[in-house]
Biopython code that builds the backbone (N, CA, C, O; Angstrom):
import numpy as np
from Bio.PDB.StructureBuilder import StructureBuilder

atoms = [
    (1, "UNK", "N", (42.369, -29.216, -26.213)),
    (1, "UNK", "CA", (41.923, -29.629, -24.889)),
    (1, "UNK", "C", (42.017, -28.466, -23.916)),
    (1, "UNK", "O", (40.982, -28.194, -23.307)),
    (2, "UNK", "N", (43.082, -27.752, -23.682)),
    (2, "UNK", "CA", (43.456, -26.697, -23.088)),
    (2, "UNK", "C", (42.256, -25.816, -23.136)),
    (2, "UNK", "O", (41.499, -25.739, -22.169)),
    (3, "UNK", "N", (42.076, -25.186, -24.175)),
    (3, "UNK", "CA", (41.173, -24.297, -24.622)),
    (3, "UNK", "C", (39.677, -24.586, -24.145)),
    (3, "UNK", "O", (38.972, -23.620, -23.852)),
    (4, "UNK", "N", (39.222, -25.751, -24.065)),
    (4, "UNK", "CA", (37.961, -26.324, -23.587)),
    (4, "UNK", "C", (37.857, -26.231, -22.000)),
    (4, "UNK", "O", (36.872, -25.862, -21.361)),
    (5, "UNK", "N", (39.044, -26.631, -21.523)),
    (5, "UNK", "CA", (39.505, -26.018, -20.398)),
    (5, "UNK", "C", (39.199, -24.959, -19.747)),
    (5, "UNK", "O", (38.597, -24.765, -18.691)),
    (6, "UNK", "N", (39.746, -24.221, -20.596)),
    (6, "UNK", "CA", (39.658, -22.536, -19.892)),
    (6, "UNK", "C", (38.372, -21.853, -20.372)),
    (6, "UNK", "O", (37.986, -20.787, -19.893)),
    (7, "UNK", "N", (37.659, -22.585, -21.440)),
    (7, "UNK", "CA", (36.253, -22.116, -21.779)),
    (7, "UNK", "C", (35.589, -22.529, -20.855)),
    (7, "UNK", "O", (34.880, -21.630, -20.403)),
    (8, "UNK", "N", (35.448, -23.701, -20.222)),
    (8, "UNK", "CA", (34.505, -24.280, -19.194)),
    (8, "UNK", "C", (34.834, -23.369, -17.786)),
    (8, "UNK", "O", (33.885, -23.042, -17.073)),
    (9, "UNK", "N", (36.328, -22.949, -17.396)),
    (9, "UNK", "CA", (37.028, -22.233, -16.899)),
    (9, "UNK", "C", (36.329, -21.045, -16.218)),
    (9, "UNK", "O", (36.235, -20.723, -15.033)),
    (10, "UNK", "N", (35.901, -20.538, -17.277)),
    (10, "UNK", "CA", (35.583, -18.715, -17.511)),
    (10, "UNK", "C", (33.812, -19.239, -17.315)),
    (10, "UNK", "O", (33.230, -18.490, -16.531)),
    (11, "UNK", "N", (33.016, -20.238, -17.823)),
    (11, "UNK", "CA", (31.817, -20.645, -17.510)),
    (11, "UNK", "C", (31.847, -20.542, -16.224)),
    (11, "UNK", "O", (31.156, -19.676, -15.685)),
    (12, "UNK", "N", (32.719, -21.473, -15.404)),
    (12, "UNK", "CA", (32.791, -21.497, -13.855)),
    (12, "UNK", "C", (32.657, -19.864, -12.725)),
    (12, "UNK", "O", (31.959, -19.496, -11.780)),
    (13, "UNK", "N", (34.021, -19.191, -13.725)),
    (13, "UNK", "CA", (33.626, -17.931, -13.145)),
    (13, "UNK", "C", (32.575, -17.043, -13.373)),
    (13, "UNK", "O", (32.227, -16.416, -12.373)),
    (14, "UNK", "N", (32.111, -16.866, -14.169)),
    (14, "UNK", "CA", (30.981, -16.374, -14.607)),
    (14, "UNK", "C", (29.940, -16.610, -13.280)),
    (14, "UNK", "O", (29.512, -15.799, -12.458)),
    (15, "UNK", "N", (29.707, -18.170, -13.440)),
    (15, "UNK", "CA", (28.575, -18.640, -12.776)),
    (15, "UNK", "C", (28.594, -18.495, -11.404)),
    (15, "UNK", "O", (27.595, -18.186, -10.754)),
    (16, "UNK", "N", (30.066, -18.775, -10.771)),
    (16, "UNK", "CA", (30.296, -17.997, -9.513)),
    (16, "UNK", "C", (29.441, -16.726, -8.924)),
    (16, "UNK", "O", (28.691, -16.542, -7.965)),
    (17, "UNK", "N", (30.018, -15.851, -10.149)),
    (17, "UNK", "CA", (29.938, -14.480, -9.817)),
    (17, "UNK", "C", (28.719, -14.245, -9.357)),
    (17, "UNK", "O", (28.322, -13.737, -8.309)),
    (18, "UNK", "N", (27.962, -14.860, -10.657)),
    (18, "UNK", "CA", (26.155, -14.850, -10.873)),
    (18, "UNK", "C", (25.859, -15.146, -8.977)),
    (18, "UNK", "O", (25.453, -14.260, -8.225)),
    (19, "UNK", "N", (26.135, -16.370, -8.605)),
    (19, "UNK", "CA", (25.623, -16.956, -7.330)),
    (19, "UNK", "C", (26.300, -15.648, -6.358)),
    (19, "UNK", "O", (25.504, -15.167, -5.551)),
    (20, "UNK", "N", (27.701, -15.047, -6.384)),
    (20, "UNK", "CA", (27.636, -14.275, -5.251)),
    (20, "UNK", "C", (26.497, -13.431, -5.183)),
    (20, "UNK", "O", (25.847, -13.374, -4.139)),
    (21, "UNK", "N", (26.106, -12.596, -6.450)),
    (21, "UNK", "CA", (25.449, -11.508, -6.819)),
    (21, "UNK", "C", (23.775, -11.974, -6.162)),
    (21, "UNK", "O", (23.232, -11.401, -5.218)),
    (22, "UNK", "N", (23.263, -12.995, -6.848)),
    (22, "UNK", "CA", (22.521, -13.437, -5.987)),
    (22, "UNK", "C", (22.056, -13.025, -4.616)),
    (22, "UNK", "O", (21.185, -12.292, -4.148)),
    (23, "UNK", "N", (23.226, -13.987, -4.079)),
    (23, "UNK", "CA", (23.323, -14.047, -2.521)),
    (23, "UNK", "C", (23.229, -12.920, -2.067)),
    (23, "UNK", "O", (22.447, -12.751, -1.131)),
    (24, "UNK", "N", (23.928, -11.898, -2.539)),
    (24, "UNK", "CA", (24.094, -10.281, -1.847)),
    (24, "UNK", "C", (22.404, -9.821, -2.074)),
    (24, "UNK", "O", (21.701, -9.445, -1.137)),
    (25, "UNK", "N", (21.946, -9.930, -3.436)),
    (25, "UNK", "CA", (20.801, -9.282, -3.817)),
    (25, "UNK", "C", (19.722, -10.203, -2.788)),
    (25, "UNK", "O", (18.902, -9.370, -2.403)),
    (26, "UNK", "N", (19.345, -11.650, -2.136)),
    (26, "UNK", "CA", (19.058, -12.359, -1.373)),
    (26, "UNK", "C", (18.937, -11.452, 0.169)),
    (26, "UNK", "O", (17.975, -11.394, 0.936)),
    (27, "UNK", "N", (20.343, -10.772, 0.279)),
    (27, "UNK", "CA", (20.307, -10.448, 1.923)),
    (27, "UNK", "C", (19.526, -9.359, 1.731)),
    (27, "UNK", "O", (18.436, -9.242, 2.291)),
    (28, "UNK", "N", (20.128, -8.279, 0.744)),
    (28, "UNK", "CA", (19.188, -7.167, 0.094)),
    (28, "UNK", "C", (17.600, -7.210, 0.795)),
    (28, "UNK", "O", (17.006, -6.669, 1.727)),
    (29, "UNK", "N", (17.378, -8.028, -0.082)),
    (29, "UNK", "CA", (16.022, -8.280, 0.161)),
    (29, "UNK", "C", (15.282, -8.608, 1.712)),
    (29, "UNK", "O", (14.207, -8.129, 2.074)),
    (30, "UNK", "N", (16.211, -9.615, 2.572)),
    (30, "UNK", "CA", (16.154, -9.971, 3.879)),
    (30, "UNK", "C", (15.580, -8.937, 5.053)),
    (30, "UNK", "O", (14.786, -8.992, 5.992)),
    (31, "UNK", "N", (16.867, -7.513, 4.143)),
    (31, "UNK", "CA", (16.612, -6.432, 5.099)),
    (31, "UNK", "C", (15.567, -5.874, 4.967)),
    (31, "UNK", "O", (14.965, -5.432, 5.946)),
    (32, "UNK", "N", (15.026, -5.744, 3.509)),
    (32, "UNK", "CA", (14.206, -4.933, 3.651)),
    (32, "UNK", "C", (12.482, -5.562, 3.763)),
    (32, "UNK", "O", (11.443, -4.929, 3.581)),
    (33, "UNK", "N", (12.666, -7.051, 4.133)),
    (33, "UNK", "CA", (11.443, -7.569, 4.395)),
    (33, "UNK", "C", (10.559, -6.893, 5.410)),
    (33, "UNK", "O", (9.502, -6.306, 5.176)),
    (34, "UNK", "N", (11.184, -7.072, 6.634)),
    (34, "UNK", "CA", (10.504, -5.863, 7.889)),
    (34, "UNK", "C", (10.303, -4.561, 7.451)),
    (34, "UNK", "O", (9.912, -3.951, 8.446)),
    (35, "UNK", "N", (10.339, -4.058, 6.824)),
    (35, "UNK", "CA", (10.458, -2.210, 6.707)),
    (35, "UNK", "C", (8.662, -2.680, 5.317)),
    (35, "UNK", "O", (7.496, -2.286, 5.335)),
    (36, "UNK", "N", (9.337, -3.521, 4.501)),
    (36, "UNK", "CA", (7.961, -3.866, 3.512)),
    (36, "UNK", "C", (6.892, -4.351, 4.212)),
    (36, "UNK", "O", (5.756, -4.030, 3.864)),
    (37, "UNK", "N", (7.109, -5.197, 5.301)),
    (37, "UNK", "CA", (5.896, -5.663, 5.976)),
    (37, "UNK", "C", (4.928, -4.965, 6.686)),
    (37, "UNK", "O", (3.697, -4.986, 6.691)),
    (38, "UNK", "N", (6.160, -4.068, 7.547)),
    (38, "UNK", "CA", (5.590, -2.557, 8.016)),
    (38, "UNK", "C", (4.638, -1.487, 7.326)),
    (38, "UNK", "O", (3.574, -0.991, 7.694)),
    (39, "UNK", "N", (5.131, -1.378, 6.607)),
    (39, "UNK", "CA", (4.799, -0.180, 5.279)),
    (39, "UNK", "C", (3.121, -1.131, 4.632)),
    (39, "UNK", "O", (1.999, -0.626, 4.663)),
    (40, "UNK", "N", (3.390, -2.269, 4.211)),
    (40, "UNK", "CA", (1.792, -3.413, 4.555)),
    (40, "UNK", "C", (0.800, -3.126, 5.567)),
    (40, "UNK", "O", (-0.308, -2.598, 5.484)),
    (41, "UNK", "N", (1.404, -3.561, 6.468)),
    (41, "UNK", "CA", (0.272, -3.248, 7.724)),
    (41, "UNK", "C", (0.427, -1.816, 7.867)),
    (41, "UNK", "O", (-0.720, -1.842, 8.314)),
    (42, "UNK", "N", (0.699, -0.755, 7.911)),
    (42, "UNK", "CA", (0.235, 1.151, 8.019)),
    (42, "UNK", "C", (-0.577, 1.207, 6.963)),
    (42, "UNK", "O", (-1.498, 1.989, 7.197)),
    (43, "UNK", "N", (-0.673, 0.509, 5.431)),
    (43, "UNK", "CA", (-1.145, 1.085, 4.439)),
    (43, "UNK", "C", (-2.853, 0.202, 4.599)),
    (43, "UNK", "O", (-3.727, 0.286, 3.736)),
    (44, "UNK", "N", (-2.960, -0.461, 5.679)),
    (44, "UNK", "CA", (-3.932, -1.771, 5.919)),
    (44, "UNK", "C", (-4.805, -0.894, 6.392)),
    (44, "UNK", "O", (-5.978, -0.757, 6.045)),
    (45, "UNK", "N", (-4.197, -0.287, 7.209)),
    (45, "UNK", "CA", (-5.002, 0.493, 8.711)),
    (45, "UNK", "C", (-5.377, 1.539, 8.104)),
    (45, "UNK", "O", (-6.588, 1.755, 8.147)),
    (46, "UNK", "N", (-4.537, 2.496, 7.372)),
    (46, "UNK", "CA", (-5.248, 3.591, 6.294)),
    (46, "UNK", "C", (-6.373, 2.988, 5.716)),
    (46, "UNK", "O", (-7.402, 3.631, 5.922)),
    (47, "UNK", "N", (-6.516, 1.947, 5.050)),
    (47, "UNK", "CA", (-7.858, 1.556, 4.460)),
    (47, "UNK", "C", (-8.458, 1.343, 4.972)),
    (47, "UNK", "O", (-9.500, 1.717, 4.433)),
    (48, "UNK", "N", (-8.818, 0.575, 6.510)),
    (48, "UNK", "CA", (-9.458, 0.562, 6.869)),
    (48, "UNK", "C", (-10.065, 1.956, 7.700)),
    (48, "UNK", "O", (-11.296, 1.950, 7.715)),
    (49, "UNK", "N", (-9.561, 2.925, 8.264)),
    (49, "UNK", "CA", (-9.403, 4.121, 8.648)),
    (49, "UNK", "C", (-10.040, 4.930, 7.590)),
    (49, "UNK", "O", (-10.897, 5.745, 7.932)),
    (50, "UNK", "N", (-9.690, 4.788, 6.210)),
    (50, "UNK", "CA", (-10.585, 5.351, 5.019)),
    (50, "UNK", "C", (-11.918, 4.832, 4.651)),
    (50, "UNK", "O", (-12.741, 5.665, 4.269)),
    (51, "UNK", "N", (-12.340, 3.319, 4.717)),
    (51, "UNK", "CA", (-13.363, 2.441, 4.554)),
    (51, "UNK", "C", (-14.704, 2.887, 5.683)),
    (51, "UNK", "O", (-15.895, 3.057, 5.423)),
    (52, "UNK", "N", (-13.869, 3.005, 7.187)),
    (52, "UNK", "CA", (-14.228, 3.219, 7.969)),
    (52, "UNK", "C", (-15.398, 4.946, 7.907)),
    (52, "UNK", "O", (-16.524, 5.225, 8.320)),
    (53, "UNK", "N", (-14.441, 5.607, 7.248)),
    (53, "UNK", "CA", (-14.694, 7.171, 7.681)),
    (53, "UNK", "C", (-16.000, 7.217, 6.672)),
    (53, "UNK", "O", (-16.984, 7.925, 6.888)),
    (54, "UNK", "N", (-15.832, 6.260, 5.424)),
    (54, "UNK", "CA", (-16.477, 6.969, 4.265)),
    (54, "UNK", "C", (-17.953, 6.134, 4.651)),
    (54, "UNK", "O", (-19.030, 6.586, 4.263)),
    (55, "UNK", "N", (-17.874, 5.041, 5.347)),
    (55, "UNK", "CA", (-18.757, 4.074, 5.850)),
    (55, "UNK", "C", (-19.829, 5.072, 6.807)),
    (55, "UNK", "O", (-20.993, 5.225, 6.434)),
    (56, "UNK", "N", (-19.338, 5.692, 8.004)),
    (56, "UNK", "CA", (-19.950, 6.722, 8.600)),
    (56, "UNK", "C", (-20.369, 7.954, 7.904)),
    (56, "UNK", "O", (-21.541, 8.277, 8.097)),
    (57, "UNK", "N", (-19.733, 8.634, 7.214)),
    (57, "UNK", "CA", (-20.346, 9.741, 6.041)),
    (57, "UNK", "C", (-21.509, 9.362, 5.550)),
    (57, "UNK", "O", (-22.470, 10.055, 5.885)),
    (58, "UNK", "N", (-21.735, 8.318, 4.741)),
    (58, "UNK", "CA", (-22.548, 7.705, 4.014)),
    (58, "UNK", "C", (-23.798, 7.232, 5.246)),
    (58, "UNK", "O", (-24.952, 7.438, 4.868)),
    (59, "UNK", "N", (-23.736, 6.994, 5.800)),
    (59, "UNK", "CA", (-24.747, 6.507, 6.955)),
    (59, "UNK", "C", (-25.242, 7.990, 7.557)),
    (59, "UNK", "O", (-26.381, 8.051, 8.020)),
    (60, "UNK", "N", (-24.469, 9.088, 7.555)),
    (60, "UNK", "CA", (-24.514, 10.327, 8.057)),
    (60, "UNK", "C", (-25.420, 10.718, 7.165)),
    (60, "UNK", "O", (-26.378, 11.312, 7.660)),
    (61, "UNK", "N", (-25.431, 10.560, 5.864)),
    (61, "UNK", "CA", (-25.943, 11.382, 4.637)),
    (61, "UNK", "C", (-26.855, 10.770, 4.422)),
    (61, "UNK", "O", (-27.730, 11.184, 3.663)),
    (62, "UNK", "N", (-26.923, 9.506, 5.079)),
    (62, "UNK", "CA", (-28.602, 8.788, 4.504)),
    (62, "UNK", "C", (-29.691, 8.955, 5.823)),
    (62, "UNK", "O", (-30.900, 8.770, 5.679)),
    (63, "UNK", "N", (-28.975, 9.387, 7.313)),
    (63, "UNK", "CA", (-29.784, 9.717, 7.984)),
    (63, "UNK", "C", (-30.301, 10.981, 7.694)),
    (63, "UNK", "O", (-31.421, 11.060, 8.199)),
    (64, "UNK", "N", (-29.876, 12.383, 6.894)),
    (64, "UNK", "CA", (-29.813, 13.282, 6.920)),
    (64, "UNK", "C", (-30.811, 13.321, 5.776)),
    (64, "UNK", "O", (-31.089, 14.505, 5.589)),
    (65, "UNK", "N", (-31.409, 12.611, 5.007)),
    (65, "UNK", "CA", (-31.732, 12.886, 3.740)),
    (65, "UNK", "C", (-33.117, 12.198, 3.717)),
    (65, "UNK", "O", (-33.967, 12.290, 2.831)),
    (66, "UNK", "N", (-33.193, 11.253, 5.252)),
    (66, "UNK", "CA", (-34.455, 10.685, 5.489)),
    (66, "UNK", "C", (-35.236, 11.522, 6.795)),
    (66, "UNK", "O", (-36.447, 11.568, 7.013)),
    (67, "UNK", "N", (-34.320, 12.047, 7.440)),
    (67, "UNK", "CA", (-34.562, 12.931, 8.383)),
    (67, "UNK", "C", (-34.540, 13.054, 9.388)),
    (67, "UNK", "O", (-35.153, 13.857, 10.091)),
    (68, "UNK", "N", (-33.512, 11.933, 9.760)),
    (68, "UNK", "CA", (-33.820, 10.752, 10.946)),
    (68, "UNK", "C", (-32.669, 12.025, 11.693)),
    (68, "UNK", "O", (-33.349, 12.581, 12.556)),
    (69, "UNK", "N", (-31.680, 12.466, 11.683)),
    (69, "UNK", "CA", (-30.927, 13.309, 12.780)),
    (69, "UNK", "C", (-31.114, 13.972, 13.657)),
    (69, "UNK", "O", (-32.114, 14.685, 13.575)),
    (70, "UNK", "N", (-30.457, 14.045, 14.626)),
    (70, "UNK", "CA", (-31.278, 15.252, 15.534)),
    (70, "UNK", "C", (-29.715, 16.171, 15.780)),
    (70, "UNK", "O", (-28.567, 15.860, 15.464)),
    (71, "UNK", "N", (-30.164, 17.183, 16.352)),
    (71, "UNK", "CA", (-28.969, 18.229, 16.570)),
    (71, "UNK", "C", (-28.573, 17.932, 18.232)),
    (71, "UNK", "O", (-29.355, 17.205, 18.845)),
    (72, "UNK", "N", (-27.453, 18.443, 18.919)),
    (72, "UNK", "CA", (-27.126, 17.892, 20.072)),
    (72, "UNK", "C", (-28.194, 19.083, 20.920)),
    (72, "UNK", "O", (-28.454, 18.919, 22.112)),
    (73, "UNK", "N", (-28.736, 20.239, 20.149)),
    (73, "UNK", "CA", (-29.357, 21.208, 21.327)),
    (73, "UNK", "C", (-30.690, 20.368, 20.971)),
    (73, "UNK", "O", (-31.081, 20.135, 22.115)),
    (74, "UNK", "N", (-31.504, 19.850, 20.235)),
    (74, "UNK", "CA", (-32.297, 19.603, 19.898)),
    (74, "UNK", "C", (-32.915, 18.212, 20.368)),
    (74, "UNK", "O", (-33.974, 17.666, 20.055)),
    (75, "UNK", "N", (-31.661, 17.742, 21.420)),
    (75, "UNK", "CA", (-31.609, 16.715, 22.436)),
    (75, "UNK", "C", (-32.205, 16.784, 23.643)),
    (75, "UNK", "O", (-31.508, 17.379, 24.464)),
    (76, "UNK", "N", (-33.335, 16.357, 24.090)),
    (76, "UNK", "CA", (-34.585, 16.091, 25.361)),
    (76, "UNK", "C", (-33.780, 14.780, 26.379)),
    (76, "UNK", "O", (-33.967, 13.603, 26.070)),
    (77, "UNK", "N", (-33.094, 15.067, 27.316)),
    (77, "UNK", "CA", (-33.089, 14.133, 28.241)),
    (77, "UNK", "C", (-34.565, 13.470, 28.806)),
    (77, "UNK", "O", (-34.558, 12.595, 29.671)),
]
sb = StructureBuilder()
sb.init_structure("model")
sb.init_model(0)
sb.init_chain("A")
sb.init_seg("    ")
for serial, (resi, resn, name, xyz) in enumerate(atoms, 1):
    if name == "N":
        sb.init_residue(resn, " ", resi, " ")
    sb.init_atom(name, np.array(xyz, "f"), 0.0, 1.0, " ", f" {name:<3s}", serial, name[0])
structure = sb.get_structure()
């Protein structure tokens, strides 16, 4: 009986431990939600900032190739 005891015993601590470890790895995470969310939205704005640039290039290169550009001296008020 004893022995079943202290086996269920040592289960208990075990499982303890597990839940502190948890919990710590839980706050872990808490902190670093804001800093991940951050690092989300900067990496958002780069794409769009990249989407953006390559969007104008491409519109640049298809006016340029149809002939449609003009130069800023080459500008008639």
């Amino acid at each position: 009986m004893n022995a079943g005891i202290e086996e269920l015993e040592k289960s208990l601590s075990v499982e303890q431990r597990r839940l502190g470890e948890y919990r710590r790895e839980l706050e872990r995470l808490e902190e670093k939600k804001p800093i991940v969310e951050k690092n989300i939205l900067d990496t958002i704005g780069k794409i769009f900032d990249l989407e953006a640039s390559i969007f104008l290039l491409k519109s640049m290169e298809g006016s340029e190739q149809n002939g449609n550009h003009q130069r800023c001296s080459d500008y008639e008020k």
